[in-house]
N, C-alpha and C positions, 0 to 999 in steps of 0.2 A: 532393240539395238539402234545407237543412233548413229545417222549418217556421217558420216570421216568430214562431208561441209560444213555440218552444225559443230560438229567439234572440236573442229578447228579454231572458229568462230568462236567460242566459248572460252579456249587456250587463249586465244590471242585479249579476250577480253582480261581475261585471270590473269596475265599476263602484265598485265597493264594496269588492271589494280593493286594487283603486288608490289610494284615498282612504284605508284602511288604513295602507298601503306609506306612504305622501308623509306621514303623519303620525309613522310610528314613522323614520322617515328624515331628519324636517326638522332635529332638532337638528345632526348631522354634515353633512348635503348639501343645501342650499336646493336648486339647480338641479336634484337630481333629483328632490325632492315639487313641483316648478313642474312639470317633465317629466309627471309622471304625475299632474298636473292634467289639462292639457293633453289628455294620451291619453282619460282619463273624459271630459270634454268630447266631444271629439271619437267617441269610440263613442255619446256619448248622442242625438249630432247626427245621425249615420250611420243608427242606427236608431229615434232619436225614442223613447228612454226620457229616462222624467225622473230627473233626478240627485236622489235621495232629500232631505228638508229638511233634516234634520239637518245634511247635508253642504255643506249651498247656504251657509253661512256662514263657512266655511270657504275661500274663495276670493275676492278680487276681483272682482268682475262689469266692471268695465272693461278691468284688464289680466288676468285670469284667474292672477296669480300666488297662491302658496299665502299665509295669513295666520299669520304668527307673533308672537305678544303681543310687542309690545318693540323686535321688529326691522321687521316689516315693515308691522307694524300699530298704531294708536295708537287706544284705545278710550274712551270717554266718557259720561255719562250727562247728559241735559241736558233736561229739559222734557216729561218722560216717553216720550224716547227715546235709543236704543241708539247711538252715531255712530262710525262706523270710519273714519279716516281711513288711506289706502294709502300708505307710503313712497316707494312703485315708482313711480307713476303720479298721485300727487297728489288720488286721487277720491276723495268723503265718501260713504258711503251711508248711511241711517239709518233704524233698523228700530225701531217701537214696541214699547214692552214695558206690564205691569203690576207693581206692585210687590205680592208676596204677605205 
């Protein structure tokens, strides 16, 4: 049995190159950086790591498909904030920003 530290560890790594893979993959294969959304998700949930922030924007939070500028995403600036509208599922999410 391995310890819940190392396995964590191991998630968080998996994690991380999933989200790698689905990025260097999206131009040729949408379905398969959705695929290895999905798998990260789902390890994060299994063992209750959190999926790094950088990465949290990079994904739909409604339908959990991957975000590609143009195709699956339509971005916005509006009132001093961020707004992603999803092709796939029609959801707006919108993240405050500061301008530097």
């Amino acid at each position: 049995m391995i310890p819940k530290k190392i396995q964590k560890k191991i998630a968080s790594e998996r994690i991380e190159i999933l989200f790698k893979e689905a990025k260097k993959v999206s131009k040729q294969n949408l379905q398969l950086s959705n695929r290895y959304i999905t798998l990260a998700r789902k390890i994060s949930t299994k063992l209750k790591v959190r999926i790094p922030k950088e990465y949290k924007k990079l994904f739909c939070k409604n339908c959990y498909k991957y975000f590609l500028p143009g195709k699956t995403l339509r971005t916005r600036t509006k009132n001093k904030k961020l707004i992603y509208f999803c092709y796939n599922c029609k959801h707006i999410t919108r993240y405050p920003f500061k301008k530097t």
